[in-house]
C-alpha positions as CSV (number, residue, x, y, z in Angstrom):
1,X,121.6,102.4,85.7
2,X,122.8,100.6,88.9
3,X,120.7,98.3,90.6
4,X,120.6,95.5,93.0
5,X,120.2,92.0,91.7
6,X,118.5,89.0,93.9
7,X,120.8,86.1,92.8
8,X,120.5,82.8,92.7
9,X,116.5,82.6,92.1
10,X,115.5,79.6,90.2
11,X,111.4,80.4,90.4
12,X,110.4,82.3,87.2
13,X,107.4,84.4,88.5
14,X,104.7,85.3,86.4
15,X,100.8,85.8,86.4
16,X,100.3,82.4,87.8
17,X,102.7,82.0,89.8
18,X,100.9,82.5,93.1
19,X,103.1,85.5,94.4
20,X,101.3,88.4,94.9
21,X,101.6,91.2,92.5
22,X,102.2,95.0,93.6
23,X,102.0,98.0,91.0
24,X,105.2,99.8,91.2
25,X,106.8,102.8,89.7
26,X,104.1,101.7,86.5
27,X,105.6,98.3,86.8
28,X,104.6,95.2,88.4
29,X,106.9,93.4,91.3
30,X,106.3,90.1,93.0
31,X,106.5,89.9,96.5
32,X,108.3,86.8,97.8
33,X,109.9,86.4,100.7
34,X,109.7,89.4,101.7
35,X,111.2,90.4,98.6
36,X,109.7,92.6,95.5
37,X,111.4,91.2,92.5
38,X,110.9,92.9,89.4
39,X,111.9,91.2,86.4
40,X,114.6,92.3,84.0
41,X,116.7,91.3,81.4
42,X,117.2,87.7,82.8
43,X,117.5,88.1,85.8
44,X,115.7,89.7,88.8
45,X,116.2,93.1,90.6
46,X,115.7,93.8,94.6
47,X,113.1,96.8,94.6
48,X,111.9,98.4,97.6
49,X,109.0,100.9,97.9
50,X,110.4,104.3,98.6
51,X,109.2,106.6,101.3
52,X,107.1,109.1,99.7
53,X,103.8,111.6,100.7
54,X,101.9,108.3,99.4
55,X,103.7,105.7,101.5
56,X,105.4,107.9,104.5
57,X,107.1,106.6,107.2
58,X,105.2,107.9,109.8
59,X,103.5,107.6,113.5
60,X,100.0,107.3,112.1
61,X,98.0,104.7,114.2
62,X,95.9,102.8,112.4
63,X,93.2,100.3,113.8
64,X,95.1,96.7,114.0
65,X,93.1,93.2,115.4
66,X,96.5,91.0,115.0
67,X,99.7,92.7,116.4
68,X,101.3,91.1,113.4
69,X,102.8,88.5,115.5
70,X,102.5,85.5,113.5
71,X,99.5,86.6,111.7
72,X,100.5,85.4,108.4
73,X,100.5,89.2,106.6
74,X,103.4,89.5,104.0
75,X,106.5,91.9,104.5
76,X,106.9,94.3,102.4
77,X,110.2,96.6,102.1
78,X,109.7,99.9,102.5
79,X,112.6,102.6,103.0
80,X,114.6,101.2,105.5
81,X,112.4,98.7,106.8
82,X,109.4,96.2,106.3
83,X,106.1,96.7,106.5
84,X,103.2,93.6,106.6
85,X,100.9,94.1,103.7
86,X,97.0,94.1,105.1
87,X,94.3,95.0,102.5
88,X,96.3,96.9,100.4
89,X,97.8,99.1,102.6
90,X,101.4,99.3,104.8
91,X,101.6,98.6,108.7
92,X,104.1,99.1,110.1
93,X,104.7,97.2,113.8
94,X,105.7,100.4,116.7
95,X,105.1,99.7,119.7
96,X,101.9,98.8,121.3
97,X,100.2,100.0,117.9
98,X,100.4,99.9,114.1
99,X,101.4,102.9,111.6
100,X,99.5,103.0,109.0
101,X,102.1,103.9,106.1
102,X,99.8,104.0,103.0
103,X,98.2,102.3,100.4
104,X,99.7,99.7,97.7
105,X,98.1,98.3,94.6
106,X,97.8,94.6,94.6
107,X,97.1,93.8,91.1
């Protein structure tokens, strides 16, 4: 199976590792950087949550107090672009408003 490794990466994540943790295609990926790294065999792979009826990529308002400007929210990648992670769910920054591009489980 091909798939797209995130080399060099010195940090070994794990449950303590202070990264947050996403559930993911009945896995678990750590989001870093705005990264999800998923373990495997020694070394890490670049994973990405697809655009789906769960996490579409959407014009969906959704309300939004901080513009996402410096507010501190992680990215997340999702399709072909990032997302900031807010109480387990996707927003996605268009144009004077936020999409809200469904809900992630932060484990």
């Amino acid at each position: 199976m091909s798939h797209t490794v995130h080399e060099p990466h010195p940090h070994v994540h794990s449950e303590h590792c202070g990264h947050i943790r996403i559930l993911h295609d009945g896995h678990v990926d750590y989001l870093h950087d705005g990264h999800l790294h998923y373990p495997h065999e020694g070394h890490y792979d670049e994973h990405v949550i697809a655009v789906s009826a769960d996490n579409p990529d959407i014009c969906a308002p959704i309300a939004c107090q901080c513009g996402h400007d410096g507010c501190g929210h992680p990215l997340v990648p999702h399709g072909d672009h990032y997302d900031y992670l807010v109480d387990g769910r996707l927003h996605h920054s268009h144009g004077d408003h936020c999409d809200d591009h469904g809900p992630v489980t932060v484990v």
